[in-house]
N, C-alpha and C positions, 0 to 999 in steps of 0.2 A: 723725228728720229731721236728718240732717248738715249741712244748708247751709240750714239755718233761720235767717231774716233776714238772710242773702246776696244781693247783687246782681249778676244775670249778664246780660252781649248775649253772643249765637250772631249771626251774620252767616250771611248764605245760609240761612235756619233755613225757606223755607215748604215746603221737602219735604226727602224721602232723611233724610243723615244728620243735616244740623241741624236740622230738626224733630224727629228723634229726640235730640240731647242736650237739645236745651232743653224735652221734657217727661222727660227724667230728670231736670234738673237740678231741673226743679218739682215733683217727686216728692220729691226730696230736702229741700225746703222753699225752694227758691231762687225768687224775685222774678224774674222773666226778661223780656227784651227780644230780640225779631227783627227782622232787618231782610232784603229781599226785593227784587227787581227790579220786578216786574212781576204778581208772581202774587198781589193783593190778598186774593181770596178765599181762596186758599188758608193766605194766612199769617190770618187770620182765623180759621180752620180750628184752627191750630196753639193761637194764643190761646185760643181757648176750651177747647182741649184741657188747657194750661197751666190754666188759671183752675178748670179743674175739682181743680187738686191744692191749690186754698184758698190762691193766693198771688198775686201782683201778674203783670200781662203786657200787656205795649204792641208793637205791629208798628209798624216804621218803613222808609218807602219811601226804598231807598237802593239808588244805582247805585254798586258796588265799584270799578267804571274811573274814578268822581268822586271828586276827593279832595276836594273841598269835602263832596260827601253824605257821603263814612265820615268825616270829620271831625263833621259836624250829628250824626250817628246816635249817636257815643258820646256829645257833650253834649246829646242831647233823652234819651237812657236816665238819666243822669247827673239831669235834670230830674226826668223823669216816675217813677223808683224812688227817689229821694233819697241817690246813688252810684253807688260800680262795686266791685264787689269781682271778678267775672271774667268777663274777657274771653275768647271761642272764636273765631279765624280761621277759620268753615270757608267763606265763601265761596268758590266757586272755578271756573273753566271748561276745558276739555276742547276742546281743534282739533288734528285730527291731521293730519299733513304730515310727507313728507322735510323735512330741511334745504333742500335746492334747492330744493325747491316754495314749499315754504312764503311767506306773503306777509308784507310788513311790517304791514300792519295787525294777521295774526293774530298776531302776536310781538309786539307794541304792547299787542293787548288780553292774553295770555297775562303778560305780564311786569306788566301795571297791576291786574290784578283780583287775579292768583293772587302777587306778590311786593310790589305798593309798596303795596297796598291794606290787606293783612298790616300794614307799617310805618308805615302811617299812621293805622290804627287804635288800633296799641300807642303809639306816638307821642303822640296824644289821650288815651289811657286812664291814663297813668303820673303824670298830674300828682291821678287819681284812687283810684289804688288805694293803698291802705293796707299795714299789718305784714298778710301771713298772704295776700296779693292772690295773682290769678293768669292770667298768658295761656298757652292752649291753642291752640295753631295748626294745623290740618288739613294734613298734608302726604298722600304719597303713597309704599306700597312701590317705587314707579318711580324714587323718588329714592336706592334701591342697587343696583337693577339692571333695565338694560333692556332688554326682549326685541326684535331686531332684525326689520326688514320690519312693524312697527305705528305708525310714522308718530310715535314718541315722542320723541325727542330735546329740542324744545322745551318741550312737557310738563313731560319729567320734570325740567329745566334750572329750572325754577321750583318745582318740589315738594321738588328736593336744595337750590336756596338758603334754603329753611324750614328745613331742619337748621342751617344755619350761623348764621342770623341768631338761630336760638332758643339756640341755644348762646352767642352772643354775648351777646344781651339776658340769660342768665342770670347771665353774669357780672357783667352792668352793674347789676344789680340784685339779686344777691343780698344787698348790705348791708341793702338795704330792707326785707329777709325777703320778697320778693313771688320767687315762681318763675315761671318761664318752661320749655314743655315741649313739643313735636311729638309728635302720634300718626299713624302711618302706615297709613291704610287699604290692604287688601290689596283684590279682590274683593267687593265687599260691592253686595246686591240693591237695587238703587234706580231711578230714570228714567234715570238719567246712563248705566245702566249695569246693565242685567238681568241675570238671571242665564239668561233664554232668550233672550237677547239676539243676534248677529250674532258675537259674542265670548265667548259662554257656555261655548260646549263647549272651548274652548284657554283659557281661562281653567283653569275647573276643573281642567284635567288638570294644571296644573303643581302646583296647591297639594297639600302632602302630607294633607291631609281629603277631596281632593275632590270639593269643594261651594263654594260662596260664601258667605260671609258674611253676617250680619242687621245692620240699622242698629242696631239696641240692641246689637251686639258692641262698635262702636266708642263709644257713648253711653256704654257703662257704664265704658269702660278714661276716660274725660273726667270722666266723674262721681267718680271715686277720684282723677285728680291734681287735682282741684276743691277735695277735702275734706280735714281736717287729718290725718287718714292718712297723705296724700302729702307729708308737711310736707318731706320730705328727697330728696325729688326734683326735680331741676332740673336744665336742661341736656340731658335725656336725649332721645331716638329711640325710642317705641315701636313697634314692626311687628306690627301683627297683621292677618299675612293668609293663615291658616290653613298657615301653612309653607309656602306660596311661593317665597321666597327664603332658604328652609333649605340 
């Protein structure tokens, strides 16, 4: 168990992908915390899932557009696991629109869930992490390249400022020994985003596998920059989305 006596919050963790790192990350021995909008039971669900790999797990009710709750969310994890050793941004929302269409609200919420909720988490978190810490931020393959006529522009405008900001934080923090890193999900089977979905079949066809992705693909690429493994990665982009954007 690599991240035994480790302390992790996943954000957006009661389905899809962050329910699946945060019981890798309990697999791996890690102490885990989630936090959730709305879906009580299901992050309940998640916890006991956690609790079943023999380690510590608390859901915490928090709206990602409030910076007050993602601020509360890392200091009650911080409480209730006695630290933070890593932080995962996967939080995140999905409004498709032209440019022209699109309304200010859903660029309001786009920009406060999916970019300052990111920085305000890591913001809270750094005064807690330690030598060896780590933020994992959720972005998207959309952020290098986007396919025209799917309503992505705004989307992906917050899933490519995750590369930069992670890249930034790397450097601001490398003295620290604490890494900072982006994983770019490609296609991958979840609510947000079936894989018989509406988008399934032109999905598929672009990735060179295709097929879509498992939420454990991207669980386990988090669970290795998690662990001292990854001691020398920082800064980077991982894409994995079955050769998509090959």
């Amino acid at each position: 168990m690599s991240l035994k006596g480790k302390r992790a919050l996943v954000t957006g963790a009661s389905r899809g992908i962050g329910a699946a790192i945060a019981k890798a990350l309990a697999t791996e021995g890690a102490d885990v915390a989630i936090t959730y909008e709305k879906s009580a039971e299901a992050a309940e669900a998640v916890v006991a899932a956690v609790k079943a790999s023999g380690v510590r797990a608390v859901a915490i009710q928090a709206d990602s557009a409030d910076v007050r709750a993602v601020q509360a969310s890392v200091e009650k994890t911080v409480a209730e696991l006695g630290g933070l050793d890593i932080l995962v941004n996967n939080a995140g929302i999905l409004r498709l629109s032209t440019v022209r269409d699109i309304s200010l609200e859903d660029i309001d919420a786009l920009l406060n869930v999916n970019v300052r909720a990111v920085i305000v988490a890591s913001k809270t978190a750094i005064p807690h992490l330690g030598k060896g810490g780590r933020i994992i931020n959720i972005g998207s393959f959309f952020a290098d390249k986007v396919p025209g006529g799917a309503g992505l522009p705004v989307y992906a405008l917050t899933k490519s400022a995750l590369t930069a900001f992670s890249q930034g934080l790397a450097r601001e923090l490398g003295a620290s020994d604490i890494t900072v890193n982006v994983v770019q999900p490609g296609s991958i089977d979840t609510d947000m985003n079936p894989a018989h979905g509406p988008f399934g079949e032109v999905l598929r066809s672009i990735t060179a596998l295709g097929r879509y992705g498992k939420v454990e693909d991207i669980a386990n690429i988090v669970t290795f920059l998690a662990d001292e493994k990854a001691q020398y990665i920082t800064g980077a982009a991982i894409t994995v989305d079955g050769g998509a954007n090959a």
